[in-house]
GUDRENGU-395043 format. One line per 8 residues: number of its first residue (from 1); for each residue x, y, z of C-alpha. Coordinates in steps of 0.25 Angstrom, whole numbers, plus 5000, padded with zeros to 4 digits. Example, Ala and Ser with C-alpha at 12.3 -4.5 7.8 and 13.67 -1.06 7.14 Angstrom:
<nodes>
1> 5049:4982:5031 | 5055:4996:5029 $
</nodes>
This chain:
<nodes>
1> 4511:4899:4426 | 4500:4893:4434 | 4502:4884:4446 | 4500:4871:4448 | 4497:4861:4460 | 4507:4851:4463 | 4507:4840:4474 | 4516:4839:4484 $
9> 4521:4832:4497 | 4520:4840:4508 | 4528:4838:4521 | 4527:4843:4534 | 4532:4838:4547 | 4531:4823:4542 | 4516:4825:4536 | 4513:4825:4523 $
17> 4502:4832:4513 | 4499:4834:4499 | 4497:4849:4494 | 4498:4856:4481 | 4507:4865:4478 | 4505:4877:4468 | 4517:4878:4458 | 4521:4885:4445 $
25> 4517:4877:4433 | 4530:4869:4426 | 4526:4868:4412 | 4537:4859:4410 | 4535:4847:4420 | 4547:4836:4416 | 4545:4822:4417 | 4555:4810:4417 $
33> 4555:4799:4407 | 4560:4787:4406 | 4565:4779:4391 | 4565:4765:4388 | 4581:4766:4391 | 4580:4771:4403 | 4583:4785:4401 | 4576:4797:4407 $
41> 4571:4811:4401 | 4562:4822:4405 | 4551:4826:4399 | 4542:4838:4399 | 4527:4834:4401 | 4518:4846:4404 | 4506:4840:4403 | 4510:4830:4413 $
49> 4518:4833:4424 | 4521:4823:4435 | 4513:4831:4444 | 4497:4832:4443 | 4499:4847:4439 | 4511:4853:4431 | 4518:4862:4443 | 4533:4864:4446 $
57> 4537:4863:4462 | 4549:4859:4469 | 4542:4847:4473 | 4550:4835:4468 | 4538:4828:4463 | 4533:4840:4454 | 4540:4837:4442 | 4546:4824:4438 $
65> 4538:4812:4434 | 4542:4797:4434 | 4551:4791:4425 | 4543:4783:4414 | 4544:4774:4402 | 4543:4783:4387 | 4533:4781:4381 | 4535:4774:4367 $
73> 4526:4784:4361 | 4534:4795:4364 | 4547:4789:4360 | 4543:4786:4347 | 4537:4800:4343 | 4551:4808:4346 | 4550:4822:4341 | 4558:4829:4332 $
81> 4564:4835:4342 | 4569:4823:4350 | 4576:4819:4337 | 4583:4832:4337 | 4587:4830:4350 | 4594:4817:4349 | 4600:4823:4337 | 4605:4835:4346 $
89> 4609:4827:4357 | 4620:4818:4348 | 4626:4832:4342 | 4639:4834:4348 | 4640:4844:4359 | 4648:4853:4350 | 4637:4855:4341 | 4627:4857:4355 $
97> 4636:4868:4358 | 4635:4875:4345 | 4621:4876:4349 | 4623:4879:4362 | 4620:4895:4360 | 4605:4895:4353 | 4601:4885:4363 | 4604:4892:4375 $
105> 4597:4904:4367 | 4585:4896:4366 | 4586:4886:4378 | 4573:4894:4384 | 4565:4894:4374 | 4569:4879:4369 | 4558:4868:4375 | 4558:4853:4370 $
113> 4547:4847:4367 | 4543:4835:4376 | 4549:4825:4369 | 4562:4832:4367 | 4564:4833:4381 | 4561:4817:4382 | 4573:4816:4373 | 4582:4826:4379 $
121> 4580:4819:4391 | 4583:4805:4387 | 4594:4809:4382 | 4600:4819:4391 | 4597:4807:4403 | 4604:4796:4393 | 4617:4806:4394 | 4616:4808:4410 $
129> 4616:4794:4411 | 4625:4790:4402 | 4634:4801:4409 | 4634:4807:4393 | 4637:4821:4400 | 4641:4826:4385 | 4628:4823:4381 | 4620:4826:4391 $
137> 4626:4841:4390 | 4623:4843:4375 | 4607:4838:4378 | 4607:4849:4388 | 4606:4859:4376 | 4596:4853:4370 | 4587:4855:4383 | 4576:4866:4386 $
145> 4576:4871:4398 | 4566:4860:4406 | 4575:4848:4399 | 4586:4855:4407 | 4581:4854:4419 | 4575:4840:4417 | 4589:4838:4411 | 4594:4844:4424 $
153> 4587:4834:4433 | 4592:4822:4425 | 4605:4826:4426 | 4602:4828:4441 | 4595:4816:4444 | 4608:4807:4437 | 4617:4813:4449 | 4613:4800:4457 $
161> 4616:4789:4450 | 4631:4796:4446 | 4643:4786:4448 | 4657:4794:4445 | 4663:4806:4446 | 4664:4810:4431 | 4647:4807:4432 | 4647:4818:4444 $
169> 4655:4827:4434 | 4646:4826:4423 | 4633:4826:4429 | 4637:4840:4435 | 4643:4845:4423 | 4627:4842:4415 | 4620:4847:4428 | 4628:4860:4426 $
177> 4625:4861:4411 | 4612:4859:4411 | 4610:4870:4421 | 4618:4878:4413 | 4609:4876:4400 | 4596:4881:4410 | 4592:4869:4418 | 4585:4878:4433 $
185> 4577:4867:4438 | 4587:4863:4451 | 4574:4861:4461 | 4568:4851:4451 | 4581:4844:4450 | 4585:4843:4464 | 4572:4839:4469 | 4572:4829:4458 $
193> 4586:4824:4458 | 4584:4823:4475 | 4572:4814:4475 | 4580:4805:4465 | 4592:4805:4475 | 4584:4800:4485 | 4577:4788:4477 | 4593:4785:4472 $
201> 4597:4782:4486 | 4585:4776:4490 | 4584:4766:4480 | 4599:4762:4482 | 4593:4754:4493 | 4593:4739:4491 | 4579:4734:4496 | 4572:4736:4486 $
209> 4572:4739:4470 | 4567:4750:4462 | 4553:4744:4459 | 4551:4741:4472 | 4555:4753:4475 | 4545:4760:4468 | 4534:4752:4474 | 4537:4755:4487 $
217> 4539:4770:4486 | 4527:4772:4479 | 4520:4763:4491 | 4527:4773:4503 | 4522:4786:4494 | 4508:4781:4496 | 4511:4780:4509 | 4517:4793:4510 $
225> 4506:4799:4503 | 4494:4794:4512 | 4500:4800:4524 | 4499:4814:4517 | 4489:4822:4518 | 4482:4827:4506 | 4473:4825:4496 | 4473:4811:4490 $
233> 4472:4816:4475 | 4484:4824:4480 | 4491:4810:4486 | 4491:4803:4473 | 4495:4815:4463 | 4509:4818:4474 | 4509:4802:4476 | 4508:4799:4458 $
241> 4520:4812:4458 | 4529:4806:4467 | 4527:4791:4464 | 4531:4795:4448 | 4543:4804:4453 | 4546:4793:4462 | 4547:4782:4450 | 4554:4791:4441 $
249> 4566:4792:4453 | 4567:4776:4453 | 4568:4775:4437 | 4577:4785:4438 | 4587:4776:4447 | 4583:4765:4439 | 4587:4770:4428 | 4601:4776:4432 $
257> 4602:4764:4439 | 4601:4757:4426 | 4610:4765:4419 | 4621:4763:4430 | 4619:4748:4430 | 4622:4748:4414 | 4635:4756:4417 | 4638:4744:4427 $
265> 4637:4753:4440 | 4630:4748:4453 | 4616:4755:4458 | 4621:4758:4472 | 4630:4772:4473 | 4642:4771:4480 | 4646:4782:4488 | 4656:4789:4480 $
273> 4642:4789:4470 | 4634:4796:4481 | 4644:4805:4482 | 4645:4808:4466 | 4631:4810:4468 | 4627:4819:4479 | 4641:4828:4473 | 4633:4830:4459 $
281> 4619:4833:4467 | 4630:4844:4473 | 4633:4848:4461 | 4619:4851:4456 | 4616:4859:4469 | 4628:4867:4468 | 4622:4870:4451 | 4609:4872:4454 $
289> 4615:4882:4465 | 4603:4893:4472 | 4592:4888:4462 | 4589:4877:4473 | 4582:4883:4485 | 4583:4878:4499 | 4566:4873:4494 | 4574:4867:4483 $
297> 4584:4859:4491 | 4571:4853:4504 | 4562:4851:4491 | 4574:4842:4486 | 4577:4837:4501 | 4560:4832:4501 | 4562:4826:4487 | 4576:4817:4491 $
305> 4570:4813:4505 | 4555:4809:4498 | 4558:4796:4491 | 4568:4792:4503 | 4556:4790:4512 | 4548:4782:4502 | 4560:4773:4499 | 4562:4771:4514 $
313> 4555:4757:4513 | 4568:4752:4504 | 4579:4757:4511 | 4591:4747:4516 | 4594:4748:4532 | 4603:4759:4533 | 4602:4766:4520 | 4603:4780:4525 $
321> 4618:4776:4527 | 4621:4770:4514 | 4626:4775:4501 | 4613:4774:4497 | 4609:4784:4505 | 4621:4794:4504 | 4615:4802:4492 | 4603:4805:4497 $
329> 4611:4810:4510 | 4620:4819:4503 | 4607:4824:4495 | 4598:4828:4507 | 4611:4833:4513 | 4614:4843:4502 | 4600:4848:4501 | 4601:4850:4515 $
337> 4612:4860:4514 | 4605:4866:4502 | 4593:4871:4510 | 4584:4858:4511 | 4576:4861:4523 | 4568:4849:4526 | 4574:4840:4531 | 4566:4837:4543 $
345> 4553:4836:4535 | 4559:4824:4527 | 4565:4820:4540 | 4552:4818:4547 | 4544:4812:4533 | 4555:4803:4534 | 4553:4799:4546 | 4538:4798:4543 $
353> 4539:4787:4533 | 4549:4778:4539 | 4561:4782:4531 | 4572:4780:4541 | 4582:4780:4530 | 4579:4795:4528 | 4578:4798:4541 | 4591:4794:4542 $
361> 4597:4802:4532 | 4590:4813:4536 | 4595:4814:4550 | 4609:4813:4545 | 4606:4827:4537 | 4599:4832:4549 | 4611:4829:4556 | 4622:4832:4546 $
369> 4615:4846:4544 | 4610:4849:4558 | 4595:4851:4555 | 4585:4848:4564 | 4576:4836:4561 | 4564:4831:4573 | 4567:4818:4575 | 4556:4815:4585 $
377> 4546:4822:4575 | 4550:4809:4565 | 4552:4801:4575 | 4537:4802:4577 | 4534:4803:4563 | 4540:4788:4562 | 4532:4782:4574 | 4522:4787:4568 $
385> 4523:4779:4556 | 4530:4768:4563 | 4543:4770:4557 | 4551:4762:4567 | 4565:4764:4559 | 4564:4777:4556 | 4559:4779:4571 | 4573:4771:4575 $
393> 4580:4780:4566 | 4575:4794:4572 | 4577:4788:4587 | 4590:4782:4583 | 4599:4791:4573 | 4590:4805:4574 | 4589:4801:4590 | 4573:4805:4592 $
401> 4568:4804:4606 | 4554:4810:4605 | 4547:4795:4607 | 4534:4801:4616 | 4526:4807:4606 | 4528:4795:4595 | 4526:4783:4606 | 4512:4791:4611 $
409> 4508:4791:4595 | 4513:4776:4594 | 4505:4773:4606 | 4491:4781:4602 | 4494:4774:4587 | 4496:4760:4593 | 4510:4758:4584 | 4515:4747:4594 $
417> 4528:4747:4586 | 4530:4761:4588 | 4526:4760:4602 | 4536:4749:4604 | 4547:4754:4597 | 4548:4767:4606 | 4545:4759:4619 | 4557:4752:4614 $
425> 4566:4763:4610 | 4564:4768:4625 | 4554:4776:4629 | 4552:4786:4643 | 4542:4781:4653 | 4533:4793:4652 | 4532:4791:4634 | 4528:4777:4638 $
433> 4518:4781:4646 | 4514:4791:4638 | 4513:4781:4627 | 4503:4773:4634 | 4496:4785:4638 | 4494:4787:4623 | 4491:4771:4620 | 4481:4771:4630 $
441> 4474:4785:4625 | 4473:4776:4610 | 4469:4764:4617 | 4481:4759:4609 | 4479:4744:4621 | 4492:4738:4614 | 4501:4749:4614 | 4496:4752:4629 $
449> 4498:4738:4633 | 4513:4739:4628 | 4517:4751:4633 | 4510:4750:4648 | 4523:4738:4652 | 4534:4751:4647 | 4528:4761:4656 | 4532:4761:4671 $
457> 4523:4759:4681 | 4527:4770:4689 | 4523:4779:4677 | 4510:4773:4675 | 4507:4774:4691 | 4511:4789:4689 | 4502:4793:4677 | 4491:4783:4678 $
465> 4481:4793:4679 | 4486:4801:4669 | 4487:4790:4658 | 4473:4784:4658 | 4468:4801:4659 | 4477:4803:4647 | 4473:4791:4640 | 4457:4794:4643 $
473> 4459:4807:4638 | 4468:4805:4625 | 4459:4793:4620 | 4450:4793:4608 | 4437:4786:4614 | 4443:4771:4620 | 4449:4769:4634 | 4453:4757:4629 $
481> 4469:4761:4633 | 4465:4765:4647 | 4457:4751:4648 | 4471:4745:4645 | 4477:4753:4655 | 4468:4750:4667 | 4467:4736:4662 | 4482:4731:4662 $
489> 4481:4739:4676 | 4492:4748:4670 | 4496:4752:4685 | 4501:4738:4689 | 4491:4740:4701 | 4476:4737:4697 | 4473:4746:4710 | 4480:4758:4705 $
497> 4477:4755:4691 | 4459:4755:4695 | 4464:4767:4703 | 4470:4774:4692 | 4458:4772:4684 | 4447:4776:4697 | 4455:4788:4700 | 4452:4793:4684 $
505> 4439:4788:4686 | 4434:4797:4698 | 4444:4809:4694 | 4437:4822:4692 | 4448:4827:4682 | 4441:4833:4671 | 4454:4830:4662 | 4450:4814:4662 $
513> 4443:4812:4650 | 4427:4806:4652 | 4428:4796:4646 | 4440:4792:4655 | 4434:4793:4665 | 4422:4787:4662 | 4427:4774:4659 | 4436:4773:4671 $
521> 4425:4776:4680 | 4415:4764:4673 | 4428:4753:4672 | 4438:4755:4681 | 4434:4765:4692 | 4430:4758:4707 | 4419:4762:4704 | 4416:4754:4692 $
529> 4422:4742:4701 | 4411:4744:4711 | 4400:4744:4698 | 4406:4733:4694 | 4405:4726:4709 | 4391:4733:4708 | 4387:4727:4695 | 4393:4713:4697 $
537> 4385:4713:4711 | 4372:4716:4703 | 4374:4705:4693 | 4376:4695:4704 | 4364:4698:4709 | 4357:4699:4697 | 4362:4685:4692 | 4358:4678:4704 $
545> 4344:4682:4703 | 4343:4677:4690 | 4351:4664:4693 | 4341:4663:4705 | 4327:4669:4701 | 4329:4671:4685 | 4317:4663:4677 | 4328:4660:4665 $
553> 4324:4646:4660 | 4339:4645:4661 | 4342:4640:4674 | 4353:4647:4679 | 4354:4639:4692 | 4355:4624:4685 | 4366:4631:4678 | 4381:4626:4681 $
561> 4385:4636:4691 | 4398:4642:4682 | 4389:4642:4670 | 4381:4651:4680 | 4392:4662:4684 | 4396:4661:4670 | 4382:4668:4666 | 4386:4677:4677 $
569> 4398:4683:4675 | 4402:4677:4663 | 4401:4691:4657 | 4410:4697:4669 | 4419:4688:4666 | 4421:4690:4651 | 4420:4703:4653 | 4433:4703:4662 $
577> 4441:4694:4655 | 4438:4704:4641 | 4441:4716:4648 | 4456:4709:4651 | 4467:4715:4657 | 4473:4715:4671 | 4462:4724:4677 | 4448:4725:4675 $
585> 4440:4736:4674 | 4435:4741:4689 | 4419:4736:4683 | 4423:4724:4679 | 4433:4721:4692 | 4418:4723:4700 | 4409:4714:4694 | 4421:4705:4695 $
593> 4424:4706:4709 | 4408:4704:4711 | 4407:4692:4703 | 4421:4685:4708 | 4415:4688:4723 | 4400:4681:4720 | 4407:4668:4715 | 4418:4667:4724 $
601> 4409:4669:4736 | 4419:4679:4741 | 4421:4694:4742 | 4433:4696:4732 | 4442:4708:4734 | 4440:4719:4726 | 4454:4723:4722 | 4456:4709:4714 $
609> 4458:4711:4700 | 4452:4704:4688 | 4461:4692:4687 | 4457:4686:4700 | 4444:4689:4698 | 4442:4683:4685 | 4449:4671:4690 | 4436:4670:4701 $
617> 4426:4672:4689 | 4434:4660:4680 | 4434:4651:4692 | 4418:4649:4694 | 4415:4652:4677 | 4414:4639:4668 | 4429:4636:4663 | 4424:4636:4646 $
625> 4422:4653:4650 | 4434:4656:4655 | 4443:4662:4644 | 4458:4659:4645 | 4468:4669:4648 | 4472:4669:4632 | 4457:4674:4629 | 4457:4687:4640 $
633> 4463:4699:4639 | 4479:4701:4642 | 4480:4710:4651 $
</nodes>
């Protein structure tokens, strides 16, 4: 038969993309439907499959479809054949069994029309969830082979919403039945009944109900689906596939929920349940026996730990050590021990999209079943999506240490909150400084400006030198971090700090970047203090000539004398106070050394710094130009 595309999510190492996968064509794809009573059936649709192309996969998206209301249209054109089925179902099961041996002769070649299967299905899900099992046995040999295995799954998927022993009894008697009648499609039901465990648990959190639910998983799958990469035709057929199989899981649970209410039964499962439960899904591993594969049982694992990281927005503190999680923990630990072997892909997707609760769970099976899962490969994942509680969960409970590599792309990013968070936790004096190393390479001034107080001085005073060289060499075009640096006077000595910054400047290194160099030598080297001394000489000279020989009908001389400085060096001044901090750059240091020494009539030293300075320039300007310390630059 010829192949088909199908979409599928792909996982690697935390990243996700979009292929299509070539499988053999299905000519019977099922759907689900959904009556006016609740009640749920299969149906085969060729011409309509869930996915954009008929194809059979393991992929648990490839082959159901949402739960939906039945059309009216449909109901009220029943076929013959659906009357002879409702006739056929009320026979007693003596009479079935009279039948028994020309329908096993024929069962192969028997197929029902489309609307028969619809019937059989209502029918053969009324039995499951009335816990009919009489009933529901006899319908089986009225099924062709794809009705079995859609038959199959609905017996499956009833596992999680059994309540007593004699349910666990019955349940396994039909699942045994109906592969005894020719029911072979265990991977479609296992990937099926899997996802559909996982949404049961979920959902048994209390924030939030179903509706809401539903909004706010199809919100996270878009999410999901633009960090993929891929193309965005591809995006929104796999997006459309999910989302359907996603609402089909809910009305599912709505509707067992529903059927359980009427019988007077709480919508939470007890333990005992749980237990009840995971023993049936035992059960149908033991039947199904070496038809599943070790792809079968990571397929099935992908499928159970899929929802969990879309629902992760709704889940109670705690969850993953609740009742309401012990299902889905015995689930992912049986298809551990069948031959699931990812384990640490979902453990780092997990970890990706913030879904502590999962990571949670997941550890524990790590642990349980002594496999290995990197820790600090999530942890980074995490901060790089500023997951701050699953971040506290793989520090804490899977005892990550690896903080360098996700505090340096904290720092580059300028995620403060990530930044803090691992300052907080307690970090070693050479990742801060490494931190700020990568802050000031980004010119990331905010994060560079917090971590600069949490590195020691001794460290700085050792690596000076080979911050700002690493900083000049790792940045993308703006100096603006090393600016920072020199400007908060990041040695605590303005001395060594102008030193630091001369020694790069002069350096014959070829391993300084140019562009480093380059703007060290013009602004902070001594000699860009001398140009600056240079410059701020000329200007003096300059303006007095003007103020004494200049033919401007503005008379500079009848001038108040500080509205006359204040044409001077107004713009020094202005310049300083915007270039802020608790050094100024060397030029700037030597025009204002020059011009504190013209109006103070007084040689000033050259080693004061710019606060003194300014202060002499403030005193001879007019009072309205001076702006207040809340308009300068902190420091």
């Amino acid at each position: 038969m010829e192949g088909k595309s199908e979409i599928v999510l792909v996982g690697e190492k935390g990243s996700m993309h979009l292929t299509k996968e070539r499988h053999s064509e299905d000519p019977l794809c099922p759907e689900i439907e959904m009556d006016e009573n609740g009640g749920l059936g299969s149906l085969e649709d060729p011409g309509e499959p869930l996915s954009p192309e008929k194809g059979e996969g393991s992929n648990v998206f490839s082959r159901e479809a949402p739960l939906r209301a039945k059309d009216p249209r449909v109901t009220r054109g029943h076929s013959c054949g659906t009357k002879m089925l409702r006739s056929r179902a009320s026979d007693s099961v003596e009479e079935t069994e009279v039948r028994r041996k020309d329908k096993d002769k024929n069962k192969q070649e028997r197929k029902l029309c489309r609307q028969d299967r619809i019937e059989l299905g209502r029918l053969f899900q009324g039995a499951v969830s009335s816990r009919n099992w009489e009933h529901a046995e006899s319908l089986i040999l009225l099924a062709d082979p794809q009705t079995l295995n859609d038959a199959l799954c609905i017996a499956l998927d009833s596992i999680w919403f059994l309540t007593a022993r004699p349910e666990l009894k019955g349940i396994t008697e039909l699942i045994k039945k109906i592969v005894a009648n020719g029911a072979n499609d265990f991977t479609r039901a296992a990937l099926r009944t899997s996802f559909l465990a996982s949404c049961v648990s979920a959902c048994q959190s209390k924030t939030m109900s179903l509706a809401d639910t539903v909004t706010v998983m199809a919100q996270r799958l878009h999410e999901r689906l633009q960090e993929c990469h891929g193309d965005e035709i591809l995006k929104a057929e796999a997006g459309a596939k999910v989302q359907k199989f996603t609402e089909w899981a809910l009305k599912c649970i709505e509707f067992h929920s529903r059927c359980q209410e009427n019988k007077g039964r709480g919508g939470h499962s007890t333990i005992l349940e749980v237990q009840l439960q995971l023993s049936a899904f035992k059960n149908f591993l033991d039947i199904a026996g070496n038809h599943l594969t070790g792809k079968d049982f990571t397929e099935a694992f992908d499928a159970a730990c899929f929802p969990l990281t879309l629902f992760s927005s709704s889940f109670d503190p705690g969850w993953a050590s609740g009742v309401s999680a012990t299902a889905i923990q015995g689930l992912l630990g049986m298809l551990v021990e069948g031959g699931a072997d990812n384990v640490n892909q979902c453990f780092l997707e997990a970890s990706r999209f913030g879904s502590t609760e999962l990571v949670r769970i997941l550890l524990q099976i790590a642990q349980r079943n002594s496999l290995d899962v990197d820790v600090d490969l999530a942890l980074g994942f995490a901060s790089h999506y500023c997951k701050i509680g699953t971040m506290e969960c793989l520090v804490e409970e899977g005892n990550a240490v690896a903080f360098l590599g996700p505090l340096m792309r904290a720092a580059e990013r300028g995620c403060m909150q990530v930044v803090q968070w691992f300052v907080n936790r307690g970090c070693r004096e050479m990742e801060l400084c490494l931190a700020l190393t990568a802050a000031t390479s980004s010119s990331q001034v905010g994060i560079a400006a917090y971590l600069l107080p949490h590195v020691p001085q001794h460290v700085l005073a050792a690596l000076s030198i080979e911050i700002l060289k690493a900083a000049g060499e790792r940045s993308s075009g703006s100096l603006d971090g090393v600016a920072f640096l020199l400007r908060s006077n990041f040695l605590s000595d303005p001395a060594a700090t102008y030193a630091v910054a001369d020694s790069i400047a002069r350096s014959d290194d070829e391993a300084v970047a140019p562009e480093l160099k380059a703007f060290l030598k013009e602004h902070w080297s001594e000699a860009a203090f001398s140009e600056g001394m240079s410059s701020g000489q000329e200007h003096y000279v300059n303006f007095m000539w003007i103020l004494r020989r200049g033919c401007s009908p503005i008379r500079l001389r009848d001038l108040p004398l500080p509205l006359v400085i204040a044409i001077a060096y107004l713009p020094l001044y202005r310049d300083c106070v915007k270039a802020g901090g608790r050094l100024l750059p060397q030029r700037l240091r030597g025009q204002l050394v020059e011009a504190a020494s013209r109006l103070g009539n007084r040689p000033v030293h050259i080693g004061c710094q710019g606060k003194e300075l300014l202060a002499v320039l403030e005193h001879h300007l007019p009072p309205f130009l001076i702006q207040s310390p809340s308009t300068t630059h902190a420091p």
